[in-house]
C-alpha positions in Angstrom: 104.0 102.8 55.6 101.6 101.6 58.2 101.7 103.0 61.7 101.4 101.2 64.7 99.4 103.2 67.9 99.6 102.2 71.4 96.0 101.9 72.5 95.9 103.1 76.6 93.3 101.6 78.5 90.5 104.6 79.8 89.7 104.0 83.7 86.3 103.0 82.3 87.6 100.1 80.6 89.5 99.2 83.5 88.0 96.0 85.5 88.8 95.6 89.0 88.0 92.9 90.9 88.7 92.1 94.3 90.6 89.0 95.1 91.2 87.4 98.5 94.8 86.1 100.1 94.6 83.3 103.2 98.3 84.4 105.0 98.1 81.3 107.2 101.6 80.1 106.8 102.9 81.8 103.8 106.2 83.6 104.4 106.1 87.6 104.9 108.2 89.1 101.6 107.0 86.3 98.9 103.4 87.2 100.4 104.2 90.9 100.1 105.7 90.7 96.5 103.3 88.8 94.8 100.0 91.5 96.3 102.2 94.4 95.5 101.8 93.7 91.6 98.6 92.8 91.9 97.3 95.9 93.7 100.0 97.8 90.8 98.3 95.7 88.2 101.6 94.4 86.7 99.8 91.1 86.2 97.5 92.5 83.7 98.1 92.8 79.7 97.2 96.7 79.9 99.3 97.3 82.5 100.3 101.3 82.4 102.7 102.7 84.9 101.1 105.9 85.2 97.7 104.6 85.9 96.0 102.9 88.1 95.7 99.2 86.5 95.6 97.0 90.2 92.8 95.0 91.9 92.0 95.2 95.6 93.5 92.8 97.6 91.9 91.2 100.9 94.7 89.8 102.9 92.9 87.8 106.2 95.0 86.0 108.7 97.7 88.0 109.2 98.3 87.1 113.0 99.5 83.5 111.1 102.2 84.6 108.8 105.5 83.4 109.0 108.9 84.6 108.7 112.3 82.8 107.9 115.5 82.6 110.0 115.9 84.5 113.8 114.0 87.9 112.1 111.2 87.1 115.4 113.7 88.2 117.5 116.0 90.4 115.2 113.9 92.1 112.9 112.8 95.3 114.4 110.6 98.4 113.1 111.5 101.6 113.4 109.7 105.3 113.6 110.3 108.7 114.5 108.9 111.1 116.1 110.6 113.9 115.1 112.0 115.0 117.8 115.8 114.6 119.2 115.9 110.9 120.6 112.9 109.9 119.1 113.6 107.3 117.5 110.6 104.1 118.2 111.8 100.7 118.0 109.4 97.4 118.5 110.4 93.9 118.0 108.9 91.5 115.1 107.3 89.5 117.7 105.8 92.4 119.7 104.1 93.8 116.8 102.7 90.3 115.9 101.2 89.9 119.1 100.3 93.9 119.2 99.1 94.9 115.2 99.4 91.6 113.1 97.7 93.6 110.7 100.7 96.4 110.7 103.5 94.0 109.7 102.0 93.2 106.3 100.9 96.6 105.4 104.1 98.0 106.4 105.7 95.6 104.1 103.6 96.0 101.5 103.4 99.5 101.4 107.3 100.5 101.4 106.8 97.8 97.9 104.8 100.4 96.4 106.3 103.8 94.7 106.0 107.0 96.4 103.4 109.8 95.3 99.8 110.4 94.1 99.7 107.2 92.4 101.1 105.3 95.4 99.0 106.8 97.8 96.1 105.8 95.5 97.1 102.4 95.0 97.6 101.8 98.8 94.0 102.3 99.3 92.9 99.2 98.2 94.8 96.8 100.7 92.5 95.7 103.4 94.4 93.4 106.0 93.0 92.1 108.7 94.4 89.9 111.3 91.4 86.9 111.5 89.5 85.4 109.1 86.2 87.8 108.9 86.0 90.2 106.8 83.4 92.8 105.6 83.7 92.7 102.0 81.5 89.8 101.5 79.4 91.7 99.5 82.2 92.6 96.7 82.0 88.7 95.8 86.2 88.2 96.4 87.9 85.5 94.0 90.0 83.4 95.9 94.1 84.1 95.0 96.6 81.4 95.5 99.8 82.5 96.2 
């Protein structure tokens, strides 16, 4: 009888590299999606729930993303303060204008499962709303998404 072991990848053997997203154009939740398994590292052959597996993800243009349908005027995001009646909302379009940045963290965040590993794995999302960036140095591959 021959027994087969699962080999588990040690965070030294995992590689992370960082890639880099152009949102000019693409549509908000296909966008979100596609970097939420790649900062989980589901697109990787030693992909391990329980670890961290993901790459970081540069997302630049985020004031140019688009949405589909009325959701500029109907979408709406919501916070709370804590307090009685304080409840927060702001429009799709105000926050675009306001944080572009915000809308695709926000969306890609709430993607990602709650807890240590979550927190951990939200760390290495960097969105910013033009086209410079300051991770030049970290040599960032290109993603086409």
């Amino acid at each position: 009888m021959v027994l087969q072991k699962t080999s588990l990848p040690t965070p030294e053997q995992i590689a992370k590299k960082f890639h880099i997203v152009d949102a000019e154009g693409k549509i908000l939740g296909r966008l979100a999606t596609k970097v939420a398994s790649i900062l989980r590292g589901k697109n990787k052959p030693a992909f391990t729930p329980f670890m961290d597996t993901g790459d970081h993800v540069i997302i630049i243009n985020a004031e140019k993303i688009r949405v589909t349908g009325k959701k500029t005027s109907d979408k709406f995001y919501d916070r709370y303060s804590g307090f009685h009646s304080g409840l927060k909302s702001i429009r799709f379009s105000d926050m675009l204008e306001k944080n572009p940045h915000k809308i695709l963290e926000l969306a890609i965040h709430r993607m990602i499962p709650k807890g240590k590993l979550g927190s951990r794995v939200k760390t290495h999302l960097y969105v910013y709303a033009g086209a410079d960036h300051p991770h030049k140095a970290q040599k960032p591959v290109p993603l086409d998404i």
